[in-house]
C-alpha positions, 0 to 999 in steps of 0.5 A, spaced: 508 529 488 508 532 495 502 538 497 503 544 499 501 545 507 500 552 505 491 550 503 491 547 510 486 551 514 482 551 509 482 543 508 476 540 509 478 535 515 476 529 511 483 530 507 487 530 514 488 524 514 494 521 518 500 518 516 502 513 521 510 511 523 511 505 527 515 506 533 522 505 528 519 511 525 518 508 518 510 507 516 507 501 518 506 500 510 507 504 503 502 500 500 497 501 502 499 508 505 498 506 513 494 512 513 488 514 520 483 519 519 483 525 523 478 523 529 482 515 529 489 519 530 486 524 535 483 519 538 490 515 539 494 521 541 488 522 547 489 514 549 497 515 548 498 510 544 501 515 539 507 521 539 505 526 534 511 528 529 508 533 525 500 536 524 497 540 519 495 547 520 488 545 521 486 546 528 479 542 530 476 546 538 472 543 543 468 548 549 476 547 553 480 544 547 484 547 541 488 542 538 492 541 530 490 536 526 496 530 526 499 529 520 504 524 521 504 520 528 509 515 531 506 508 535 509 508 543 509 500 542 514 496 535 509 492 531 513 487 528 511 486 521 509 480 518 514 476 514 508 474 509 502 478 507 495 475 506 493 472 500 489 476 496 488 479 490 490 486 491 496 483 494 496 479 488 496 484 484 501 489 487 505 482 487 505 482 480 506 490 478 498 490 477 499 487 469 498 481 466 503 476 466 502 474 459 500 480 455 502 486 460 496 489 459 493 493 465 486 493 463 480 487 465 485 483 471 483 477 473 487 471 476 490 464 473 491 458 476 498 457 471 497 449 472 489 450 472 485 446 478 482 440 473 490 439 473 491 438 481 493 445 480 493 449 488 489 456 489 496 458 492 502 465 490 506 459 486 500 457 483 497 464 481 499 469 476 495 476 475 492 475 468 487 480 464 481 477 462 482 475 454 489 472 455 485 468 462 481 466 456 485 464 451 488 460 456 483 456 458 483 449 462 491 448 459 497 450 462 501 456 459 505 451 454 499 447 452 497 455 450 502 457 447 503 463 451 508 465 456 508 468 463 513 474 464 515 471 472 514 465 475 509 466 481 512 466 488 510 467 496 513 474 496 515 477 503 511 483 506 519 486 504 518 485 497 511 488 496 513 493 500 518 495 494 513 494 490 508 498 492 513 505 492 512 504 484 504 506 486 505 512 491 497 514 493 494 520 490 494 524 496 502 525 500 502 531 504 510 535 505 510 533 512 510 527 510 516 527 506 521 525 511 519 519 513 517 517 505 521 513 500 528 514 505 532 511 498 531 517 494 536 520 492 536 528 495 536 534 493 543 538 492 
């Protein structure tokens, strides 16, 4: 899951990117990975907004200077995260698995109004469920009883908590070995 730092001074700089901690140094996000480009990070640690816990064995030079590339860094200052996300559809969607929450399907998803708008139904997490777009159509204007059909779970408001959980059930493709210490800390270790 993790790649080897052993490719490193050959990686291309444009997969170099940053893992970036918050001053308790946990990552400001899991899903998305709170991630920075090369040039974001070094630019960070010259303005000192950043600590570097730990760098790739990729340096990059300038007329007076060699630096290695950070891989994983700190914040100096604590963002307090929000205690709600935004209401978005990629946020919807993690919210709900990336499934439909009628048929299960992972393909062709869309969003349902569960008590449809005609009904008085809002645009809002309880009134919301990931839908695919055969089952969205099935259902049509009606509620879910009306259609015969089923959610799997009831929409609701998540907490940044909750999808933060449910993100490390989709890790990103990339994940360097030097970030494996401050990633999925409930892990169990190896003995």
């Amino acid at each position: 899951m993790f790649r080897s730092a052993d490719g490193d001074p050959l990686r291309a700089l444009e997969s170099c990117p940053a893992l970036v901690l918050n001053a308790d140094y946990t990552p400001l996000s899991y899903y998305p990975l709170s991630l920075w480009p090369w040039q974001t990070a070094i630019k960070a640690v010259f303005l000192e907004r950043v600590d570097i816990v730990a760098s790739y064995d990729r340096a990059v030079h300038s007329q007076s200077l060699d630096m290695q590339v950070p891989s994983v860094i700190a914040l100096r200052q604590y963002v307090k995260p929000s205690q709600f996300p935004a209401f978005t559809r990629f946020n919807l969607f993690l919210r709900d698995r990336f499934a439909c929450q009628y048929c299960g399907s992972t393909r062709e998803l869309t969003y349902d109004h569960v008590l449809p708008r005609r009904l008085g139904g809002k645009t809002s997490w309880e009134n919301i469920a990931t839908a695919c777009a055969p089952c969205n159509m099935k259902k049509g204007g009606r509620t879910p009883k009306q259609a015969g059909m089923r959610l799997q779970y009831e929409p609701i408001r998540p907490t940044s908590w909750q999808l933060q959980q449910q993100g490390r059930s989709f890790p990103p493709g990339y994940l360097h070995e030097t970030w494996r210490d401050w990633l999925y800390w409930d892990i169990e270790l190896e003995q």
